[in-house]
GUTORKOL-65587 format. One line per field, with one value per atom (N, C-alpha, C): residue number from 1; residue in one letter; x, y, z. Coordinates in Angstrom, 3 decimals. Each point is the difference from the previous one (the first is absolute). Last residue first. Layout:
<rs>
pos: [NUM,...] .
code: [A,...] .
c1: [X,...] .
c2: [Y,...] .
c3: [Z,...] .
</rs>
This chain:
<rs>
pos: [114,114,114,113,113,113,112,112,112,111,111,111,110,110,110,109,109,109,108,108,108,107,107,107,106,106,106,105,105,105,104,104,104,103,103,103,102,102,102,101,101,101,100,100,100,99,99,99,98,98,98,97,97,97,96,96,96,95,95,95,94,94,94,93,93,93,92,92,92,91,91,91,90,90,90,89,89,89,88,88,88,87,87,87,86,86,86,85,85,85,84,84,84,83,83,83,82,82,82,81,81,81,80,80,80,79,79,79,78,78,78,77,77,77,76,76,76,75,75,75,74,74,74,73,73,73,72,72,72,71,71,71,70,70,70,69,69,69,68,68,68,67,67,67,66,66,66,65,65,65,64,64,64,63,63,63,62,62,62,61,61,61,60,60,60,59,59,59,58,58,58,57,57,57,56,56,56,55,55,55,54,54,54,53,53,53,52,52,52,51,51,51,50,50,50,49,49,49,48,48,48,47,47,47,46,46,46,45,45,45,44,44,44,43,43,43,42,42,42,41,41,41,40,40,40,39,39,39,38,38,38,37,37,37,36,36,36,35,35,35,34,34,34,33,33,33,32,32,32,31,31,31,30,30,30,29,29,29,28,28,28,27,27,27,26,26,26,25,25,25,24,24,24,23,23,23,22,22,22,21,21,21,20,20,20,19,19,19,18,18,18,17,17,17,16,16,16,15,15,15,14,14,14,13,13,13,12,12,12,11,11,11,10,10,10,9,9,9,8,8,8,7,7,7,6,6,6,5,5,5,4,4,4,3,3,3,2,2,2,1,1,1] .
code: [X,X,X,X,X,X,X,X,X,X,X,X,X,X,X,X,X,X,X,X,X,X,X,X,X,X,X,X,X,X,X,X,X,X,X,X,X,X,X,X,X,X,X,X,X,X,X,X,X,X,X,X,X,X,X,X,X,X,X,X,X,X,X,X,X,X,X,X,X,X,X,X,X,X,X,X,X,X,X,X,X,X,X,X,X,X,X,X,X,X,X,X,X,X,X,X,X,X,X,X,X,X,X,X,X,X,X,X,X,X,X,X,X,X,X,X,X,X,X,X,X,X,X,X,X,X,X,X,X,X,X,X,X,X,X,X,X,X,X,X,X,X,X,X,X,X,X,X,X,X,X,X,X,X,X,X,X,X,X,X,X,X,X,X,X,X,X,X,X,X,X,X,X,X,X,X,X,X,X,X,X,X,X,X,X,X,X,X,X,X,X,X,X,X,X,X,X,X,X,X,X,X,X,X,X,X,X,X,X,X,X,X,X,X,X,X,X,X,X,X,X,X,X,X,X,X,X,X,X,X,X,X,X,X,X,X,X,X,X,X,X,X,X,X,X,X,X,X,X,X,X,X,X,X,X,X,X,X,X,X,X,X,X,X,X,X,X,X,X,X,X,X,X,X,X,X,X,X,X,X,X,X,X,X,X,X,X,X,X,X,X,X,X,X,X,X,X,X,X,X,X,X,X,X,X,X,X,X,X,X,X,X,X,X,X,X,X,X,X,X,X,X,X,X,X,X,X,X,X,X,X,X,X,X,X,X,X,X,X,X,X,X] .
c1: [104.874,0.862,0.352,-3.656,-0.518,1.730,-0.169,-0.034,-0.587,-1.039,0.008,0.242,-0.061,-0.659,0.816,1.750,-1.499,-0.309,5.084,-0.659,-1.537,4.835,-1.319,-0.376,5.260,-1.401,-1.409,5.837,-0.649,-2.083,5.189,-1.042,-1.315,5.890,-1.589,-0.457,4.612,-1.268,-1.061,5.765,-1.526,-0.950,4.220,-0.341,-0.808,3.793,-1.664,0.029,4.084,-0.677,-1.297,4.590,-1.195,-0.376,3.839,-0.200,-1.463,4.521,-1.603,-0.104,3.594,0.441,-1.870,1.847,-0.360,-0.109,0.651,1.479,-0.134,-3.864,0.326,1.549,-3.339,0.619,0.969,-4.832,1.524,0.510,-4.099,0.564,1.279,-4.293,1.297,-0.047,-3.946,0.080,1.582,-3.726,1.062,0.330,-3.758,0.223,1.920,-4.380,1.433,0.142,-4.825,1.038,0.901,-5.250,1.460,1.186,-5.660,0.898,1.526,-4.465,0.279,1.125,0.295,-0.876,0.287,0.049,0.883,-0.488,-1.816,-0.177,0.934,-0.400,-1.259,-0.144,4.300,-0.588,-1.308,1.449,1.138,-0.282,-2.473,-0.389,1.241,-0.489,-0.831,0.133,4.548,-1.438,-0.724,4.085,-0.526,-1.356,4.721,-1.303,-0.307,3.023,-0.256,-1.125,3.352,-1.351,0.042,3.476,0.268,-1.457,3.560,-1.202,-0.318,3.576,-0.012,-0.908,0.710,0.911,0.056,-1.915,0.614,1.158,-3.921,0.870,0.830,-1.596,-0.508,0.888,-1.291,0.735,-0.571,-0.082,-1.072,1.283,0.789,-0.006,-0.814,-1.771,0.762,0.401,-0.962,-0.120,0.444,-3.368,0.715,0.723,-0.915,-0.657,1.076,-0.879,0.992,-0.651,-0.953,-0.188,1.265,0.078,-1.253,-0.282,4.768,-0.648,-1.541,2.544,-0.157,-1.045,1.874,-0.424,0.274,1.846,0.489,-0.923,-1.461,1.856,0.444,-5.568,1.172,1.714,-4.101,-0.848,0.863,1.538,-0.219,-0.898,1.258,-0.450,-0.075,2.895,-0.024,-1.427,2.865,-0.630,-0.973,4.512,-1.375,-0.388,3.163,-0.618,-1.377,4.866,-1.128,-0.667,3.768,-0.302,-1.374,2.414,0.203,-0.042,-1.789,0.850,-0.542,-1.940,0.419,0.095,1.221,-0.897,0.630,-1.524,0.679,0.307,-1.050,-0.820,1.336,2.023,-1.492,-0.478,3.879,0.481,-1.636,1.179,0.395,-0.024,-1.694,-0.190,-0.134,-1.712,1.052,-0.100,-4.196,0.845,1.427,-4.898,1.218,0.932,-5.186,0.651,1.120,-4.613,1.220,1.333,-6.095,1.156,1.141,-3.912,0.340,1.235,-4.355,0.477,0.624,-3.030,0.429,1.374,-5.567,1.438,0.501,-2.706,-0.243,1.125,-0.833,-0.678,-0.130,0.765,-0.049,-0.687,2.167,-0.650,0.001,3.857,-0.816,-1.150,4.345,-1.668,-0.791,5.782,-1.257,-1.085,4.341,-1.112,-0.872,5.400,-1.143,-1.360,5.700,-0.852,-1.428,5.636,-1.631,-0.923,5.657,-1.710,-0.352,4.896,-1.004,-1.260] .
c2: [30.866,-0.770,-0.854,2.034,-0.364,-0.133,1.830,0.889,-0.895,-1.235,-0.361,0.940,-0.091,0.720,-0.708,-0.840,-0.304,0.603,-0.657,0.962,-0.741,-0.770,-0.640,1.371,0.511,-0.274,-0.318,-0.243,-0.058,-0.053,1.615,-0.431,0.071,0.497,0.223,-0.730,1.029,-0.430,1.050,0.898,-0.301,-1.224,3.673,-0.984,-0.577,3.401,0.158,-1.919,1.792,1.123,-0.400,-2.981,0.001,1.544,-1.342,0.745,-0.181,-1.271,-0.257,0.547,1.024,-0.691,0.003,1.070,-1.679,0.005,4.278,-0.852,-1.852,3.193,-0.558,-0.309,-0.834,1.344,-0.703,-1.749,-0.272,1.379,-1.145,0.850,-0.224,-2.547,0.125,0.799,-1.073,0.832,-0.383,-3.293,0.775,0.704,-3.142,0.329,0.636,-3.237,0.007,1.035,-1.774,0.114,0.934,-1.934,0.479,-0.207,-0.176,-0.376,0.988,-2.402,1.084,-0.193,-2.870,0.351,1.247,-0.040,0.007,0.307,0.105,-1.640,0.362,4.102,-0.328,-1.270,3.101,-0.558,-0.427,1.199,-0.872,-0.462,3.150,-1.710,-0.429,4.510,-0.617,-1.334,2.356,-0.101,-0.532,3.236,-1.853,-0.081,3.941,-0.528,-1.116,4.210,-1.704,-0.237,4.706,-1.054,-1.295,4.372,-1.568,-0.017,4.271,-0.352,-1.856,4.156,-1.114,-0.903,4.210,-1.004,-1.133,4.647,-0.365,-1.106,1.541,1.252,-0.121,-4.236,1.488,0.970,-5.124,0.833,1.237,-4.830,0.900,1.213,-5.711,1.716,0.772,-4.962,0.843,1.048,-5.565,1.401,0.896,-4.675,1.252,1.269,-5.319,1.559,0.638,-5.754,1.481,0.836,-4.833,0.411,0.790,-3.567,0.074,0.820,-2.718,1.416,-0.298,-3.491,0.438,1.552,-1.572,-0.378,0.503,1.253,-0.809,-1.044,4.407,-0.020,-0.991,-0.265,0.026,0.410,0.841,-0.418,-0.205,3.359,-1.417,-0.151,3.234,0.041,-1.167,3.595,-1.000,-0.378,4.381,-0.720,-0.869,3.433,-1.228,-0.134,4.327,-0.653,-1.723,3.680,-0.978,-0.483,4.219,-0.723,-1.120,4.542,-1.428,-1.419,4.668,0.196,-1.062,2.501,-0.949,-0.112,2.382,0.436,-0.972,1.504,-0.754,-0.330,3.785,-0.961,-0.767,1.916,0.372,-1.204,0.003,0.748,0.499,-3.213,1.560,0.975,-4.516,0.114,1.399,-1.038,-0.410,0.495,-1.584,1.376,-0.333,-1.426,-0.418,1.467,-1.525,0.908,-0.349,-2.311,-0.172,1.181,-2.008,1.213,-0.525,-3.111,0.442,0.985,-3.026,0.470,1.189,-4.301,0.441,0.925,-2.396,0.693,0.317,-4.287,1.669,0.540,-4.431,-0.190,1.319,-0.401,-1.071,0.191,3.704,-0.953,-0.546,1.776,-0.052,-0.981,2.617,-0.498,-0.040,0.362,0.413,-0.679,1.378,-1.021,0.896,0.612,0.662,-1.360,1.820,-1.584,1.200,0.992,0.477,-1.287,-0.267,0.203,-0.019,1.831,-0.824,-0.028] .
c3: [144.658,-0.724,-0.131,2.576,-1.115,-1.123,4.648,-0.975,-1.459,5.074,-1.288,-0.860,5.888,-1.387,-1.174,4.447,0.286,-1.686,1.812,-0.628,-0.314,3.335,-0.901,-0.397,1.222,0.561,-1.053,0.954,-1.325,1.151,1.105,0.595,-1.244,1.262,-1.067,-0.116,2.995,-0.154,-1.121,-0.270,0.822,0.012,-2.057,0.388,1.316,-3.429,0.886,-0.094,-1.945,0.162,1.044,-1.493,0.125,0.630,-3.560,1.280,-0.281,-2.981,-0.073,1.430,-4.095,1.215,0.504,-4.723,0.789,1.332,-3.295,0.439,0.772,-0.796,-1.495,0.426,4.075,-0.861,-1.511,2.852,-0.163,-0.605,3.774,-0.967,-0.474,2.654,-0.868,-0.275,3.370,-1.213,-0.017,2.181,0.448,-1.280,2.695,-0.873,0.161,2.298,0.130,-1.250,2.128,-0.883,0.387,1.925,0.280,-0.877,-1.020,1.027,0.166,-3.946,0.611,1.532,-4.987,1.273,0.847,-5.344,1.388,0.761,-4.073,0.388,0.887,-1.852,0.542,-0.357,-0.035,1.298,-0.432,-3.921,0.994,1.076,-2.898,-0.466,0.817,0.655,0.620,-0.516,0.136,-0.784,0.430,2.072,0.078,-1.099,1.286,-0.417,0.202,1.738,0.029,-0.455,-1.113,0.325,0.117,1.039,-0.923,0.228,0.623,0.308,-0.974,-0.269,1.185,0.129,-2.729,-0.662,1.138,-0.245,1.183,-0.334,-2.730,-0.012,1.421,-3.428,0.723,0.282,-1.431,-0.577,0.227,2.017,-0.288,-0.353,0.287,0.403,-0.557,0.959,-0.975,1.055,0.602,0.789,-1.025,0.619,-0.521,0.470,1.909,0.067,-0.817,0.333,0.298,-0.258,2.447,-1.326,0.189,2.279,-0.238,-1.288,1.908,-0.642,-0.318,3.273,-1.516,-0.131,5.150,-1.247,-1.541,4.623,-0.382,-1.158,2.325,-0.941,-0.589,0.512,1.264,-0.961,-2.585,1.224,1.236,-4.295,0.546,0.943,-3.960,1.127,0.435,-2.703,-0.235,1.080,-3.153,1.836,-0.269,-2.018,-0.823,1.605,-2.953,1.181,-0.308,-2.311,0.337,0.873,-1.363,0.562,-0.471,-1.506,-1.064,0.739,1.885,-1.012,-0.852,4.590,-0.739,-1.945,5.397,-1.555,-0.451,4.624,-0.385,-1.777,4.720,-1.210,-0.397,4.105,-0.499,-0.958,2.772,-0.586,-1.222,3.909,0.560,-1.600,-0.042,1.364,-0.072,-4.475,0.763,1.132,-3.103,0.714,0.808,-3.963,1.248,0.436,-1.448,0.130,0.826,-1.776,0.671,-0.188,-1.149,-0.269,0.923,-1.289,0.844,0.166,-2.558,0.077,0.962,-1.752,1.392,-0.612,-1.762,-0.286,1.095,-0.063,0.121,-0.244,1.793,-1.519,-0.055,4.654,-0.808,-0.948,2.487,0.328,-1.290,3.800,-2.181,0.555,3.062,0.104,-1.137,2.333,-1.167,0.323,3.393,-0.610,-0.421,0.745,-0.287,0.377,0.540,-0.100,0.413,-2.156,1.059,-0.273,0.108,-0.514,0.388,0.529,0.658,-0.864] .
</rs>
């Protein structure tokens, strides 16, 4: 089953967000020779807005992924309600959605001047 999350970025700002997977019954999850991408739309049924970085984080668990977003991405994206969702393909091809949600792109009042 995926977990469904909502993220909260604000607009024109770094958004970074740790993810730690874990199987049901059998603990962490260690990732190998898997891939992950996440995409974000305004509705499922539109065109890809953007995409968020996701890396593994190489540690002492072997589970863990970051979602990144760069501030220059969200800052001409109106602020509001978005559709996202994390992939993970396995190097045999077969693909499994992991997370998925609302992200909620919010205004940001201050000028980092970029």
């Amino acid at each position: 089953m995926t977990t469904q999350a909502t993220l909260y970025v604000d607009q024109g700002t770094d958004f970074l967000v740790s993810l730690e997977l874990s199987q049901d019954s059998e603990g962490d999850f260690v990732i190998s020779d898997q891939s992950f991408y996440c995409d974000v739309k305004k509705l499922y049924s539109t065109t890809k807005l953007f995409s968020a970085n996701v890396e593994v984080v190489l540690g002492d668990g072997g589970n863990d992924l970051n979602l990144y977003i760069d501030p220059e991405v969200t800052r001409n994206v109106q602020p509001g309600k978005y559709q996202y969702d994390v992939i993970m393909v396995e190097a045999g091809g077969s693909i499994e959605k992991i997370l998925e949600g609302l992200m909620i792109i919010l205004p940001t009042i201050s000028d980092s001047g970029g």
